[in-house]
NURO-816963 format. One line per field, with one value per residue: residue number from 1; residue in three letters; x, y, z of N, C-alpha, C in turn. Coordinates in steps of 0.001 Angstrom, whole numbers. Example, Ala and Ser with C-alpha at 12.3 -4.5 7.8 and 13.67 -1.06 7.14 Angstrom:
resi	1,2
resn	ALA,SER
n.xx	13190,12850
n.yy	-5690,-2250
n.zz	7800,7080
ca.xx	12300,13670
ca.yy	-4500,-1060
ca.zz	7800,7140
c.xx	13200,12900
c.yy	-3300,30
c.zz	7800,7870
This chain:
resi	1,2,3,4,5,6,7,8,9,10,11,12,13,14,15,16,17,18,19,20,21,22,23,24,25,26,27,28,29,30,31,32,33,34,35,36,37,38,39,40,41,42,43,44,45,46,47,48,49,50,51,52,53,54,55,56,57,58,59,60,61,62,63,64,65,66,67,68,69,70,71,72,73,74,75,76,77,78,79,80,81,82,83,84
resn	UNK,UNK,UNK,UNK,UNK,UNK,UNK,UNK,UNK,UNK,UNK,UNK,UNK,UNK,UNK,UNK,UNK,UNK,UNK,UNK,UNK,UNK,UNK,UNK,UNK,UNK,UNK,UNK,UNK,UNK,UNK,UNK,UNK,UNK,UNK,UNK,UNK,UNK,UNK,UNK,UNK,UNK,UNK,UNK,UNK,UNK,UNK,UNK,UNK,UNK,UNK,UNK,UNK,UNK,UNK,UNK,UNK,UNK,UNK,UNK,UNK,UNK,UNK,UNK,UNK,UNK,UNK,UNK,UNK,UNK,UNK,UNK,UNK,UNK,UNK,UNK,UNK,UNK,UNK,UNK,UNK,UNK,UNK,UNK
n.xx	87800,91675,92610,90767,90446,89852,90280,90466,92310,93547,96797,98535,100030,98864,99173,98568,96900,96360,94450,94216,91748,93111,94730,96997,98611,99380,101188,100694,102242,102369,103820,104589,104427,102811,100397,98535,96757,93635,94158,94684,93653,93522,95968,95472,94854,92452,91039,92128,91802,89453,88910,87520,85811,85087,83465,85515,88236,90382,89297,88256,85766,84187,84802,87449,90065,92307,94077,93334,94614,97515,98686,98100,100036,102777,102537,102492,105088,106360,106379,105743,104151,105301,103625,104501
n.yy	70924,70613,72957,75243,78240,79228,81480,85047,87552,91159,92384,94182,97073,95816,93454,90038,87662,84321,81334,77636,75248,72433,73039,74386,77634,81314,84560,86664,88205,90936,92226,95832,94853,93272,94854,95125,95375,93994,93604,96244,98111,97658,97986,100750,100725,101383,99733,97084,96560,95565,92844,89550,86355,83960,81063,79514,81273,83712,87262,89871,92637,93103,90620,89352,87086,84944,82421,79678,76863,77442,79117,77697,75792,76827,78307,76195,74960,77457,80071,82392,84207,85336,87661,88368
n.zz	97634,98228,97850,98113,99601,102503,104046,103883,103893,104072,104636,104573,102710,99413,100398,100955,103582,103534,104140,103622,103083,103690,105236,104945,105061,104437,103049,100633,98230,96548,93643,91912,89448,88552,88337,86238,82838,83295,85919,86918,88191,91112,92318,93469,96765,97408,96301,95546,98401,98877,98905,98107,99196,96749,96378,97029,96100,96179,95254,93453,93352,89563,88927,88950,89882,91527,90664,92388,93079,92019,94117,96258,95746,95506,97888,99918,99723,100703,103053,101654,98886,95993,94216,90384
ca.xx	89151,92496,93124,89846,90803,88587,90155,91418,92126,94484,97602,99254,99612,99260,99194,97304,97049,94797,94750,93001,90985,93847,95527,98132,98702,100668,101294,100776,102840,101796,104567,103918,104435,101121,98908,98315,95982,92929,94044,95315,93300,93999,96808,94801,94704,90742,90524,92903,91136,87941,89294,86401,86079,83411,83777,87049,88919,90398,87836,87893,84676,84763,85057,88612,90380,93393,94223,93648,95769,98916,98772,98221,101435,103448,102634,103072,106729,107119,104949,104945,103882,105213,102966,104313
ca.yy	70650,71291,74357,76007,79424,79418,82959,86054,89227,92277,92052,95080,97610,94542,92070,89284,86372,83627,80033,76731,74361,72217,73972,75539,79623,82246,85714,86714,89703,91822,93395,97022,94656,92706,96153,95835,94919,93725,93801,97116,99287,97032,99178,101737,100526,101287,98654,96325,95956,95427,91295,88807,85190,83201,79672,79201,81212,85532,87748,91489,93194,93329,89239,89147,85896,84155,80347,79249,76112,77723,80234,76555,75485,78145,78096,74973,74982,78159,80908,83952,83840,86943,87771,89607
ca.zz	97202,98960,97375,98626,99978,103525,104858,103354,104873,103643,105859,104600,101628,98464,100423,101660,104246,103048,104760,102448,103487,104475,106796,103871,105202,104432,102456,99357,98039,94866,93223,91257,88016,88130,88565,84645,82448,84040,87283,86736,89185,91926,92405,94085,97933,98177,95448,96197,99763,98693,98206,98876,98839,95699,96135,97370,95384,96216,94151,93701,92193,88244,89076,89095,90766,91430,90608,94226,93079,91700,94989,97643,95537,96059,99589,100504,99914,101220,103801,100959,97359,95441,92271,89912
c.xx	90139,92860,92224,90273,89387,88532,90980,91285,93486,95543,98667,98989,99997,99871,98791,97807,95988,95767,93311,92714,91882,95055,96953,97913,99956,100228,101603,101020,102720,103039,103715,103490,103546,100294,98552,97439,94263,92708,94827,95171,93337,95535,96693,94665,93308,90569,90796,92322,89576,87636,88419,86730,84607,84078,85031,88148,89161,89899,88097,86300,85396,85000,86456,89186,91486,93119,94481,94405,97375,99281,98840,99288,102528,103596,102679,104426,107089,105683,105020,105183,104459,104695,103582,104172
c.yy	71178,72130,75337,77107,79348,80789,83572,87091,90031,92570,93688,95842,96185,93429,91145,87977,85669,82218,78865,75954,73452,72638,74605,77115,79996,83753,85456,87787,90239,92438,94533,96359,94143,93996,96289,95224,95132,94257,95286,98108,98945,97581,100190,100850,100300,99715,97657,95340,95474,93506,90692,86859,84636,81806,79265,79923,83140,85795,88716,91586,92862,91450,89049,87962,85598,82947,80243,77433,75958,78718,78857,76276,76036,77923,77339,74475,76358,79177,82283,83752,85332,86770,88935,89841
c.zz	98231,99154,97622,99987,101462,104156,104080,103680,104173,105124,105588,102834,100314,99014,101331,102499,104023,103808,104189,103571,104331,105356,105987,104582,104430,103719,101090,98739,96686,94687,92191,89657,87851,88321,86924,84250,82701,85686,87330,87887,90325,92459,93148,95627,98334,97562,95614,97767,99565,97950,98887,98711,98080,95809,96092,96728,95579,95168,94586,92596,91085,88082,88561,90221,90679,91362,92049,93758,92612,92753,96080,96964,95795,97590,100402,100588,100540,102055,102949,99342,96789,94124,91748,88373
């Protein structure tokens, strides 16, 4: 799919550069207000960095993911996504 996440790397504290399948890039900025819940301990820097890629799609342990097609939307109109 288009929305298939091919690279993701930790570009700074919370926050990431990922680039899809079709050539979509950019940044993706965490505010403090998503650290809850679930993704709560993600918050912590060790944890946070420890972001992988499962089948196209950012993955922390604990199988945690983002919608890799509401994150290529986002970024296709613009080069930084802020989650918060």
């Amino acid at each position: 799919m288009e929305w298939d996440v091919v690279h993701v790397q930790v570009a700074g504290p919370h926050l990431l550069f990922v680039k899809f399948r079709d050539g979509v890039e950019g940044e993706v900025q965490f505010k403090p207000s998503f650290f809850r819940g679930v993704f709560a301990h993600l918050i912590d820097d060790q944890e946070f960095n420890q972001v992988y890629l499962v089948d196209g799609a950012v993955t922390w342990p604990q199988e945690l993911d983002l919608a890799p097609d509401a994150m290529h939307d986002a970024l296709k109109t613009g080069r930084r996504w802020i989650v918060e």
